[in-house]
C-alpha positions as CSV (number, residue, x, y, z in Angstrom):
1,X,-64.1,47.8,-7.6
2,X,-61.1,49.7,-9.1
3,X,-58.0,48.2,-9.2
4,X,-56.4,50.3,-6.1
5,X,-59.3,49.3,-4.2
6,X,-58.4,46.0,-4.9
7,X,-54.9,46.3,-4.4
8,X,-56.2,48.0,-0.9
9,X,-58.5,44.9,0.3
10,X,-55.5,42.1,-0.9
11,X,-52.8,44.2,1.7
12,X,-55.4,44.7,3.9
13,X,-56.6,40.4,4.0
14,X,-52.7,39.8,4.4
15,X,-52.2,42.2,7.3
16,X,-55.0,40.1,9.3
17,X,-53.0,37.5,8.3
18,X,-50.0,39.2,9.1
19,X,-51.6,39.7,12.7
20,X,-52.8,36.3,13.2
21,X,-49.5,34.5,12.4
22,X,-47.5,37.0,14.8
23,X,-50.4,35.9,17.3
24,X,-49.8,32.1,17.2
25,X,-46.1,32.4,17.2
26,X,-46.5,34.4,20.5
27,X,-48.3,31.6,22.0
28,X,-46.3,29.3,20.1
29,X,-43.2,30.0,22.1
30,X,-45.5,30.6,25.5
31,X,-46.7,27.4,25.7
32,X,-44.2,25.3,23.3
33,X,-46.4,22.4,21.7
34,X,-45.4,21.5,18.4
35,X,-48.8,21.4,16.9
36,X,-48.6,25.3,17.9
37,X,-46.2,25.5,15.3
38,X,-46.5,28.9,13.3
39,X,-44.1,28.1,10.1
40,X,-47.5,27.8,8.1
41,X,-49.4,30.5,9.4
42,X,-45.9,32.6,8.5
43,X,-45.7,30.8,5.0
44,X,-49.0,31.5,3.9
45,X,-48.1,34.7,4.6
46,X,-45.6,35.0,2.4
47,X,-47.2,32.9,-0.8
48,X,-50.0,35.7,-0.1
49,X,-47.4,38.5,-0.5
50,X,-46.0,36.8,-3.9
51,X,-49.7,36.6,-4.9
52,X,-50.5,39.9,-4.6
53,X,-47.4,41.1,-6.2
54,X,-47.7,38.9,-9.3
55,X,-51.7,39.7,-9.4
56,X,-51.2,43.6,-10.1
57,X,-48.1,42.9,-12.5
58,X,-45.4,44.0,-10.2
59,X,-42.8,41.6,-11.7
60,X,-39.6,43.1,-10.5
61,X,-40.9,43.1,-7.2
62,X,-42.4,39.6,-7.4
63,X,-38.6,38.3,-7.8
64,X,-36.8,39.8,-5.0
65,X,-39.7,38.6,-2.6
66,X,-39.7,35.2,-4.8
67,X,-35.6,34.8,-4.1
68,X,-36.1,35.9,-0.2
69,X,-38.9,33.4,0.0
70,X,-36.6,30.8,-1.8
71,X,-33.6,32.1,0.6
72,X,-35.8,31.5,4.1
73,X,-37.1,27.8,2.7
74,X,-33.9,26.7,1.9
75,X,-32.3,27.9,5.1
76,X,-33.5,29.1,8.2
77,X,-37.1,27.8,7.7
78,X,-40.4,29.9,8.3
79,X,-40.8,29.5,12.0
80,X,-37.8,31.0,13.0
81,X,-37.5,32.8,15.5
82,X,-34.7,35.4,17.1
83,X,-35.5,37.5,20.1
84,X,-35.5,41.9,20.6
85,X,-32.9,43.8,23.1
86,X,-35.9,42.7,26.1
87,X,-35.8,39.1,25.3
88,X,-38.9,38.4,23.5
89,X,-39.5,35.8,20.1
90,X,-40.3,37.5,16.9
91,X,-40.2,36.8,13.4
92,X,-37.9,38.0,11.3
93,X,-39.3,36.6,7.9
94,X,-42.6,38.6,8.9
95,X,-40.7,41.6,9.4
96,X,-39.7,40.7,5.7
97,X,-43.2,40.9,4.7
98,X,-43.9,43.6,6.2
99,X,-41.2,45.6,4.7
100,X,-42.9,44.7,1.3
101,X,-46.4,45.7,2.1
102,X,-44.8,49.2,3.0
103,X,-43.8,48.9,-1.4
104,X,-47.1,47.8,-2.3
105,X,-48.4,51.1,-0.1
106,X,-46.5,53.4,-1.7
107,X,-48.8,52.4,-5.0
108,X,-51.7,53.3,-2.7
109,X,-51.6,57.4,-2.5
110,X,-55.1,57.7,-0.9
111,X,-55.4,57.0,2.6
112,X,-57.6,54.1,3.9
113,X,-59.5,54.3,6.8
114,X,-58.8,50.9,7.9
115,X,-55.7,50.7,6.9
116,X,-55.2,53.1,9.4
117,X,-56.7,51.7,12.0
118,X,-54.5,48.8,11.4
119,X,-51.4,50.9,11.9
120,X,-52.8,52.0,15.0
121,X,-53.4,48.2,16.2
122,X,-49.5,48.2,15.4
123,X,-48.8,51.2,17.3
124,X,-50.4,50.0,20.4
125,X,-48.9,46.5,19.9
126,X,-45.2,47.9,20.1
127,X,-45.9,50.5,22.8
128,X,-46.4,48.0,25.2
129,X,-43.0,47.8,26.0
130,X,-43.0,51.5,26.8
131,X,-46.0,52.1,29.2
132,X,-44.2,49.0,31.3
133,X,-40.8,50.3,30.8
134,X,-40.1,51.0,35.0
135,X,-37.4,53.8,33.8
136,X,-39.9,56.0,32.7
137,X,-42.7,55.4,34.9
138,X,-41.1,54.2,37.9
139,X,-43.7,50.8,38.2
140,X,-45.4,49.1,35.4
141,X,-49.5,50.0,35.5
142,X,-51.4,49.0,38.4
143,X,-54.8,50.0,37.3
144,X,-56.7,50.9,34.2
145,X,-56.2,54.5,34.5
146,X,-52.1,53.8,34.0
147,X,-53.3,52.0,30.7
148,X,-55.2,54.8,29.5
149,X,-52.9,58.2,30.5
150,X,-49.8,55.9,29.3
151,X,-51.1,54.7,25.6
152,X,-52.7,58.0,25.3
153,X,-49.4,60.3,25.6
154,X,-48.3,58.1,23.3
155,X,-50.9,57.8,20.4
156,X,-51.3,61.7,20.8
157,X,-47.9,62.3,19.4
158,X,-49.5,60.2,16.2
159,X,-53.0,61.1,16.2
160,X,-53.1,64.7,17.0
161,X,-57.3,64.9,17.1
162,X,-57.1,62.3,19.8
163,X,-59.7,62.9,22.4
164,X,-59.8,62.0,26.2
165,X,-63.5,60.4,27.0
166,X,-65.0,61.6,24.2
167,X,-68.7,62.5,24.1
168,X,-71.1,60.4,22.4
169,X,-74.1,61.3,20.4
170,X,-75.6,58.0,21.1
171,X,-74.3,55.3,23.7
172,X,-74.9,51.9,25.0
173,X,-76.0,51.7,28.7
174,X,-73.0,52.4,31.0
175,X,-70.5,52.9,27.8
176,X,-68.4,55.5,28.9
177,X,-65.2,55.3,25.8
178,X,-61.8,56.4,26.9
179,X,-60.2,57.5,23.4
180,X,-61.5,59.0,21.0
181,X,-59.8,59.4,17.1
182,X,-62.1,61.6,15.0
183,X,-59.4,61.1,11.7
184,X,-59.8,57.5,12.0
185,X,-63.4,57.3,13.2
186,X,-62.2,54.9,15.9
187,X,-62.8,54.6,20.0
188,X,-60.8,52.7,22.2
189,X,-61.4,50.9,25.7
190,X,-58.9,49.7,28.1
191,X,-59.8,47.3,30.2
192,X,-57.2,45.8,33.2
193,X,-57.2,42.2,34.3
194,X,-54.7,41.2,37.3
195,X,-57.2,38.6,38.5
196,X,-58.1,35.4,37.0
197,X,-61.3,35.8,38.6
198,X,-62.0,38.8,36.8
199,X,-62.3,37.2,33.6
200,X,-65.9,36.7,32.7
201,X,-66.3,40.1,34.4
202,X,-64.0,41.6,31.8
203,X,-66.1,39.2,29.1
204,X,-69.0,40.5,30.5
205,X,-68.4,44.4,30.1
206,X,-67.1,44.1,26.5
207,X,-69.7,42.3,25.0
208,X,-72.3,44.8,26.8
209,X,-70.3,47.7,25.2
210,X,-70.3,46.2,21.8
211,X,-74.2,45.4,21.3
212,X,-76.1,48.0,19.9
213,X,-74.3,50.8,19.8
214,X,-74.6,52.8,16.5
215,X,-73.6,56.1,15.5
216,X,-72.6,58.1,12.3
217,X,-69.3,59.7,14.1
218,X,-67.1,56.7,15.2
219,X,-67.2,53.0,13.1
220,X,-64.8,51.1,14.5
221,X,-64.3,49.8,18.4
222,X,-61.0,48.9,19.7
223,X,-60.6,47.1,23.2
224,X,-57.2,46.8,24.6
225,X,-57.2,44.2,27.5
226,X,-53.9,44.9,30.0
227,X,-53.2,41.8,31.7
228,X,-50.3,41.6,35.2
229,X,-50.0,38.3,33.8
230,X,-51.0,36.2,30.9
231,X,-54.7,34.8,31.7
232,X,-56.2,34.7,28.1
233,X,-54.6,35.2,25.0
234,X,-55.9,36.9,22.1
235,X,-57.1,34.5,20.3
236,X,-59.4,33.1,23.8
237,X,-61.0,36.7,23.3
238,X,-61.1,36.8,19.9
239,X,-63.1,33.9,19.6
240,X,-65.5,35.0,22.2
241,X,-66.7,37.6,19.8
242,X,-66.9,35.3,17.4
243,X,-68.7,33.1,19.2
244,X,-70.9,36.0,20.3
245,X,-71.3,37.3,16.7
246,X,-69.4,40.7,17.3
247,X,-69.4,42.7,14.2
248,X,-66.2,42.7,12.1
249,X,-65.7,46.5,12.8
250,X,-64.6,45.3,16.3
251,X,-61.1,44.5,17.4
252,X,-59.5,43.6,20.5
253,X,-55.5,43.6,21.4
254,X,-54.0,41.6,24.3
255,X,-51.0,43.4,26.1
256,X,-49.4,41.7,28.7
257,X,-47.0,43.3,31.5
258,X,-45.1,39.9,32.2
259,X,-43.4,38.9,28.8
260,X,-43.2,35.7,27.5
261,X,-40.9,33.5,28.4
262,X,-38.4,32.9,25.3
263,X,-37.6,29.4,24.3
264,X,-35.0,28.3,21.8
265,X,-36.7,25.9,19.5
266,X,-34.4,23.4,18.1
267,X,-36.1,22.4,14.3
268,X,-36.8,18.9,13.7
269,X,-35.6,17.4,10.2
């Protein structure tokens, strides 16, 4: 492996990371138990990013991050918390990582196919706040078909090769994909849950659409669950592929149209 593919896998393992922190703090401030706590998870992140940065010799670098990590210990702490224009908890000292891992991309000039799909997993992530935004649609989605027409005009402006039900070469029994993104060899399925009830139907229909399908066209599967109100969370779903053995080119995002309730932590010392 050469040393920009390297560079390429260590941003990529600390994205996942990246994901999986942002993830916990979500339900972290859902659900407020204090062994929930994300200030590791976050932490980890950031030792990662210093890693990385001292590992490929990028010394200058490796300071400033070293300093802002210093600066966030010393002070706020890592799980803290502030809240967007709507309301909702995120982190700023992950928004300081990620402003590094846009550096350490600029010293990768070829694009990565998963990278990419990671930036689309980001993409879908933030426009959740748009295809429920009642100003512009008049009433948040009340079916699947919402989901789908709504992400769509927005990952079209992105993703110009995006295709509407694309068609297969070879396909599981009843899978029918609603996106299609040739450039990033990627299909996406929305799925809508407003019923508890509907859960293991839901379970049901994803892991039917993930076993056996194979094809030279499309390599990676993305499932974007819509939920009227929080039922699972992400990490429920992603540990029933796990569970289930689902391969690793499979990834599921969790977008719910009631936010989170935002609770002011007070720290402990």
């Amino acid at each position: 492996m050469n040393p920009l593919e390297n560079i390429e896998s260590a941003i990529l393992l600390l994205k996942n990371r990246i994901t999986q922190a942002d993830s916990q703090l979500e339900d972290w401030c859902r659900i407020g138990e204090d062994f929930m706590d994300p200030s590791w998870a976050i932490e980890s992140c950031f030792v990662s990013l210093l890693a990385i940065t001292e590992a490929f010799g990028l010394e200058e670098l490796r300071k400033i991050a070293h300093l802002e990590y210093l600066d966030i210990k010393n002070k706020k702490g890592f799980g803290a918390t502030e809240a967007t224009p709507d309301g909702d908890p995120y982190s700023p000292v992950l928004s300081h990582i990620r402003r590094f891992l846009e550096i350490l991309e600029s010293f990768c000039p070829s694009e990565s196919q998963t990278k990419v799909t990671k930036d689309l997993m980001q993409i879908i992530r933030d426009a959740q706040y748009v295809i429920t935004d009642k100003r512009l649609f008049g009433t948040t989605p009340g079916n699947e078909a919402d989901v789908h027409l709504r992400m769509e005009g927005i990952l079209k402006c992105v993703f110009s090769d995006l295709k509407h039900k694309p068609t297969l070469t070879k396909q599981i029994k009843n899978f029918e994909p609603d996106t299609g993104i040739p450039s990033i060899e990627t299909l996406i399925e929305y799925k809508f849950l407003s019923r508890k009830e509907d859960v293991p139907v839901i379970a049901d229909q994803l892991l039917a659409d993930t076993r056996g399908y194979i094809s030279n066209d499309w390599k990676r599967f993305l499932y974007v669950i819509y939920e009227t109100h929080r039922f699972k969370s992400e990490k429920d779903w992603k540990q029933l592929f796990s569970q289930s053995q689902i391969k690793e080119n499979t990834a599921i995002i969790v977008l719910c149209g009631e936010p989170p309730k935002f609770k002011k932590k007070v720290r402990r010392h």
